[in-house]
FIPA-100498 format. One record per residue (C-alpha): residue in one letter; x negated, y negated, z. Coordinates in steps of 0.25 Angstrom, whole numbers. Each point is the difference from the previous one (the first is absolute). Last residue first. Example, Ala and Ser with C-alpha at 12.3 -4.5 7.8 and 13.67 -1.06 7.14 Angstrom:
BEGIN
r residu:S | u:-55 | v:4 | w:29
r residu:A | u:6 | v:14 | w:2
This chain:
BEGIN
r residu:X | u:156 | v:3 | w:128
r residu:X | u:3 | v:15 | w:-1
r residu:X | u:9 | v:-1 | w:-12
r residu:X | u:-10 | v:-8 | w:-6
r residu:X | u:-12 | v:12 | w:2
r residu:X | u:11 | v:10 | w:-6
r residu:X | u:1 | v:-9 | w:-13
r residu:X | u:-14 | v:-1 | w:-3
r residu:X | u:-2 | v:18 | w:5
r residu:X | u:12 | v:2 | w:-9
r residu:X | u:-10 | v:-7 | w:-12
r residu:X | u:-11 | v:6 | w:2
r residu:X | u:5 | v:13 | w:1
r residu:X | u:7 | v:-1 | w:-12
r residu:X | u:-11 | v:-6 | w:-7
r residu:X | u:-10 | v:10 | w:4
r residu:X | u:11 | v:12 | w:-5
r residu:X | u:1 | v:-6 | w:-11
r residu:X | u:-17 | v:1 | w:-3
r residu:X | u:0 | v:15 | w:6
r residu:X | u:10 | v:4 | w:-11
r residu:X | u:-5 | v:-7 | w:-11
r residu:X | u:-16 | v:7 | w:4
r residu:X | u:8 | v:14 | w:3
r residu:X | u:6 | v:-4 | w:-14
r residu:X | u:-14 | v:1 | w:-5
r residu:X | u:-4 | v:13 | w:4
r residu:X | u:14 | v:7 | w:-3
r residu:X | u:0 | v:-6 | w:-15
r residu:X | u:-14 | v:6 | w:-2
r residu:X | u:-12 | v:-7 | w:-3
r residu:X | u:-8 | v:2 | w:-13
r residu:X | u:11 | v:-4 | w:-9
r residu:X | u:0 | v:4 | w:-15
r residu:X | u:11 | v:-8 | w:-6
r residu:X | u:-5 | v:-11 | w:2
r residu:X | u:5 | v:-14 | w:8
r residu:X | u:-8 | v:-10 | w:3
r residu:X | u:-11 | v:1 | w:-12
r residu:X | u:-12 | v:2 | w:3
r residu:X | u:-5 | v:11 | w:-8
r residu:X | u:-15 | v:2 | w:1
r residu:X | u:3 | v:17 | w:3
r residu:X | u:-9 | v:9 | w:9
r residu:X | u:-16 | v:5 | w:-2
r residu:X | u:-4 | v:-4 | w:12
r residu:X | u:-11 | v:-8 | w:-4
r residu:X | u:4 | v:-5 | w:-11
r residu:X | u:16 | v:-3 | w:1
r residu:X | u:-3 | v:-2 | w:16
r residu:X | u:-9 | v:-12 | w:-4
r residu:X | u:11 | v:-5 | w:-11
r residu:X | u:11 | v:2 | w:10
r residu:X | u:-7 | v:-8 | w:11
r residu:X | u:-4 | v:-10 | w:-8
r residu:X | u:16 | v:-2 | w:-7
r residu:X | u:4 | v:1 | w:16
r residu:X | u:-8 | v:-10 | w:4
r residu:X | u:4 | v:-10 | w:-11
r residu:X | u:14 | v:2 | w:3
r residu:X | u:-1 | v:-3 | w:14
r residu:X | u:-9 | v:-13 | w:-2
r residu:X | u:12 | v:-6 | w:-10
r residu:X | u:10 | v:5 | w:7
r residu:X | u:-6 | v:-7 | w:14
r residu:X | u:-3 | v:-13 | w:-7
r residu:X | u:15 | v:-1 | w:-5
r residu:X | u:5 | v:2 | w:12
r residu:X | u:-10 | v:-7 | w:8
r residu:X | u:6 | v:-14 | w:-8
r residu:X | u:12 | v:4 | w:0
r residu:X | u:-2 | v:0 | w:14
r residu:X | u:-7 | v:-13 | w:1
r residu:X | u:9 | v:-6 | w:-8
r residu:X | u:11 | v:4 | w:9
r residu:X | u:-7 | v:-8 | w:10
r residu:X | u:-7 | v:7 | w:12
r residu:X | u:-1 | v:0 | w:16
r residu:X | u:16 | v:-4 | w:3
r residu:X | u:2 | v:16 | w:7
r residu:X | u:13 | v:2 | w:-12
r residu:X | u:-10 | v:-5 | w:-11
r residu:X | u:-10 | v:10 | w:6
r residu:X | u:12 | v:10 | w:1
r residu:X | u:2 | v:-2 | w:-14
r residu:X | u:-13 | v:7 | w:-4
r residu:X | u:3 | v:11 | w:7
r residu:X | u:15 | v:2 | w:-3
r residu:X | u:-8 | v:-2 | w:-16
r residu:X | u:-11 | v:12 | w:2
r residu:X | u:12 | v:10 | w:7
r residu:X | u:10 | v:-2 | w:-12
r residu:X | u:-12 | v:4 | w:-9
r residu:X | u:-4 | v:11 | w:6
r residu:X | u:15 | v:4 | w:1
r residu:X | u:2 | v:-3 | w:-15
r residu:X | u:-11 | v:6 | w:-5
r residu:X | u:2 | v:13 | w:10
r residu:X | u:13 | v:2 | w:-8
r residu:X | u:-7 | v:-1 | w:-13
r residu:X | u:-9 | v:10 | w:4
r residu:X | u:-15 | v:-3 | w:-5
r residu:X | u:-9 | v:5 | w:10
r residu:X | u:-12 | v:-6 | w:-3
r residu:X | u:6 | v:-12 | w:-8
r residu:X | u:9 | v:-2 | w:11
r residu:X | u:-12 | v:-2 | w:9
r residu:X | u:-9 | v:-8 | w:-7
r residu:X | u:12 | v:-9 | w:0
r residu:X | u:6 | v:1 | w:13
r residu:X | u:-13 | v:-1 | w:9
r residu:X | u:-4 | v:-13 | w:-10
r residu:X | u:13 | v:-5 | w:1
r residu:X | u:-1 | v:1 | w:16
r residu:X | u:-14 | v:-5 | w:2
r residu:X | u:1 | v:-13 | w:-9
r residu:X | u:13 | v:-2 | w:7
r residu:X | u:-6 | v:-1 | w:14
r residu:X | u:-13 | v:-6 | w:-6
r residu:X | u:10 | v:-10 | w:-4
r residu:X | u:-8 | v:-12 | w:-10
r residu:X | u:0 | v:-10 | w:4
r residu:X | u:3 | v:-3 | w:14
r residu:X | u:-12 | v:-8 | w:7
r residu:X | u:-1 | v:-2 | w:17
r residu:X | u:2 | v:13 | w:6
r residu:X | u:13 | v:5 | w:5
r residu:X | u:10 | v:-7 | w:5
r residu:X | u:8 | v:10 | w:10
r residu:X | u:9 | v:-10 | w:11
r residu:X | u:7 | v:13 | w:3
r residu:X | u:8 | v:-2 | w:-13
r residu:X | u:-4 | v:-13 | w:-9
r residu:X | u:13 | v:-8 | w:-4
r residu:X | u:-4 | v:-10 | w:-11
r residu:X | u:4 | v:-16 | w:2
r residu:X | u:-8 | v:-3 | w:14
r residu:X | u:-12 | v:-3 | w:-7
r residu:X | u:-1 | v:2 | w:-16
r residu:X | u:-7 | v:-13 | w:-4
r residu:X | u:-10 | v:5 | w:12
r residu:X | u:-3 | v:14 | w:-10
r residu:X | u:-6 | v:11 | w:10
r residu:X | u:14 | v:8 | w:0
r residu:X | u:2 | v:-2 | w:-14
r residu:X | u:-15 | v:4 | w:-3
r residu:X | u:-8 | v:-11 | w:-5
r residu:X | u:-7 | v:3 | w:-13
r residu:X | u:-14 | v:2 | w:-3
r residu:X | u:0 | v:5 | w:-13
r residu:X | u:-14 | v:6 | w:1
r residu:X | u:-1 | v:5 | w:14
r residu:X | u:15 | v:7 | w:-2
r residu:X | u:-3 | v:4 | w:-13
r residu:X | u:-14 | v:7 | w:-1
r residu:X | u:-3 | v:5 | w:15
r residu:X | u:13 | v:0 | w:4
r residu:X | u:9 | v:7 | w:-10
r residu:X | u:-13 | v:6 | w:-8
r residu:X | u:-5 | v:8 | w:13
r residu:X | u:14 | v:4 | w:3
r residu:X | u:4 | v:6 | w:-13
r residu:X | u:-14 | v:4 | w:-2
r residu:X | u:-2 | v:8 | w:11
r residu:X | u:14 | v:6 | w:0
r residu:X | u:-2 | v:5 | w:-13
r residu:X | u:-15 | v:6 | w:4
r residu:X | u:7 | v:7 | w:10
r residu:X | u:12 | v:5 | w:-9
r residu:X | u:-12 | v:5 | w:-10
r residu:X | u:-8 | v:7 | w:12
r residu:X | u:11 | v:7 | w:3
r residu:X | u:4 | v:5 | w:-14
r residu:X | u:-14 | v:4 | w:0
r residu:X | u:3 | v:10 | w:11
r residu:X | u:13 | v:4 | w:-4
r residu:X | u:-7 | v:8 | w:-11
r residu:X | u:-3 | v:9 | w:11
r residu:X | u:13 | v:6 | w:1
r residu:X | u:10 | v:-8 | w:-8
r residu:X | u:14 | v:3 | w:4
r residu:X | u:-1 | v:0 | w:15
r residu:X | u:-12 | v:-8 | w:1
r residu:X | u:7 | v:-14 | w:-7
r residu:X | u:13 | v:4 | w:7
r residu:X | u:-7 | v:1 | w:13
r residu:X | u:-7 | v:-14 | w:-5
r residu:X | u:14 | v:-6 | w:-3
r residu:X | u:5 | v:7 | w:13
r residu:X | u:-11 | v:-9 | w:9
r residu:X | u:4 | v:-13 | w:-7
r residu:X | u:16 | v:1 | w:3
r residu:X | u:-6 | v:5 | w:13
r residu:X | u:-10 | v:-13 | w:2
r residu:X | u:12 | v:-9 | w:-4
r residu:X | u:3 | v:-8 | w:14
r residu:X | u:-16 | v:-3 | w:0
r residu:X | u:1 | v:-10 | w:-10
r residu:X | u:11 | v:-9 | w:6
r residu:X | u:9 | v:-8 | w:-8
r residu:X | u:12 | v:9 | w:2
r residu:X | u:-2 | v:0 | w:13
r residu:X | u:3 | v:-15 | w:2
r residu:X | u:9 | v:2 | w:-13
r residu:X | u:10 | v:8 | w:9
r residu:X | u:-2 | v:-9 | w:13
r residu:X | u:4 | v:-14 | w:-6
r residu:X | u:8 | v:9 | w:-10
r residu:X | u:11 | v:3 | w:13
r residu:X | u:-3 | v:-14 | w:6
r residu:X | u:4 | v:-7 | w:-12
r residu:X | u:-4 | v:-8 | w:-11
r residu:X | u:3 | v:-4 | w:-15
r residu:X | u:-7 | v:-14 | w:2
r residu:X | u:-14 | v:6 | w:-7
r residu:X | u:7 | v:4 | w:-13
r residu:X | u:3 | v:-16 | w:-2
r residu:X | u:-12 | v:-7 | w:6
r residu:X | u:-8 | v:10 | w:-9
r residu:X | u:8 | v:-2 | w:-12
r residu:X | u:-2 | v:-16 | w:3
r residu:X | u:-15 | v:3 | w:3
r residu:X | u:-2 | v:5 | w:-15
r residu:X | u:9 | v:-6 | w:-7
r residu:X | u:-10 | v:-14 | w:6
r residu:X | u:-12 | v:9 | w:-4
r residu:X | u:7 | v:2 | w:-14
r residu:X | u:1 | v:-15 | w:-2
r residu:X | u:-12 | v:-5 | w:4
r residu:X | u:-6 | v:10 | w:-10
C-alpha cells in the first residue's frame, strides 16, 4: 500500500509540473460546475425533444444519479478514507502548484468531480447510445477529472478512484431506470450501449457533441486571449 501512495504523489508531482499560464486559466474554467449549464441544459432538451413525457422519469433518474454520485463521494468516501488532499497535504508544501491559491476542502478520496462526470457519461451513453457521443461524453468526463490533477486538489488515485465509482453508480441507475420504464412504461430493458434500435436521433444528440466542442473552444480562446491581455 506504501508503495502505491508513494506512485501515487510522484505521478501527481509529475502531471501537476506541466504548467502554464494559457492551461492556468483554461483548466480554471474548466473545473468549474457552473461553465457547463448549457451542455447540461441541451442534454434535457434533448432528453424532452425526443421522449415527450417520458423525459420526465429520465429526469428524476439523472437526479437521483447525481445524488448518489455526490452523496457517496463525500459522505461515504471522502469522510471514511479520510485522506489529505494534495493541496491540504504538509508533506506536500511548496512542491504542487495550486492555481489561484484554490485548495479545496480538507479529505480527497474519492473525486466527487470525477464521480459526477463518469456517472453523467455513463448513464448517459447507455441512454443515447451513439458511439460518437461515447467518445465525446467520455472525452468531456476525463478533461474534467484532470483538470483537478491540473488545479493540484486531487491525486490520481483519487480520480480513478471517482472514475471507477461514478461508472459503477451510472450503470446501476440506468439498469433501475430501464427496468421501471420496461414495466411501467411499457418500453425495452436493453441496456446495452449501442442498439440498433435508438430512441434519440442522430441530429438531437449531435446538437449535445456540438454544444460540448464548441464549450471547449470557447474556453480555451477565452484562456489564451486573457494571457495575451496580461
Amino acid at each position: 500500500m506504501e508503495t502505491l501512495l508513494q506512485f501515487d504523489q510522484d505521478l501527481l508531482l509529475a502531471l501537476n509540473s506541466f504548467t502554464s499560464p494559457l492551461f492556468d486559466n483554461f483548466f480554471w474554467v474548466v473545473t468549474s460546475k457552473s461553465i457547463w449549464f448549457p451542455l447540461y441544459a441541451m442534454i434535457l432538451y434533448v432528453v424532452f425533444k425526443n421522449q415527450g413525457l417520458k423525459g420526465f422519469v429520465t429526469i428524476i433518474a439523472l437526479a437521483v444519479l447525481v445524488a448518489l454520485c455526490d452523496q457517496i463521494s463525500t459522505n461515504v468516501f471522502k469522510e471514511g478514507f479520510e485522506r489529505l488532499r494534495p493541496s491540504r497535504d504538509p508533506a506536500l508544501e511548496g512542491m504542487v502548484d495550486l492555481i489561484n491559491g484554490k485548495r479545496g476542502g480538507k479529505f480527497g478520496f474519492v473525486s466527487s468531480h470525477a464521480t459526477n462526470s463518469f456517472g453523467l457519461a455513463v448513464f448517459s451513453l447507455l441512454l443515447f447510445r451513439y458511439r460518437w457521443y461515447s467518445v465525446f461524453i467520455l472525452g468531456w468526463a476525463l478533461l474534467n477529472s484532470y483538470s483537478r490533477i491540473y488545479m493540484g486538489v486531487h491525486y490520481p488515485g483519487d480520480i480513478l478512484g471517482g472514475l471507477i465509482l461514478g461508472s459503477l453508480i451510472g450503470w446501476f441507475v440506468y439498469w433501475l431506470y430501464k427496468r421501471l420504464t420496461s414495466r411501467f412504461l411499457q418500453v425495452s430493458d436493453e441496456i446495452l450501449p449501442i442498439s440498433r434500435e435508438r430512441e434519440f436521433s442522430i441530429s438531437s444528440v449531435s446538437q449535445i457533441i456540438f454544444t460540448g466542442i464548441l464549450m471547449v473552444v470557447v474556453i480555451f480562446l477565452s484562456a489564451s486571449l486573457l494571457v495575451d491581455l496580461v
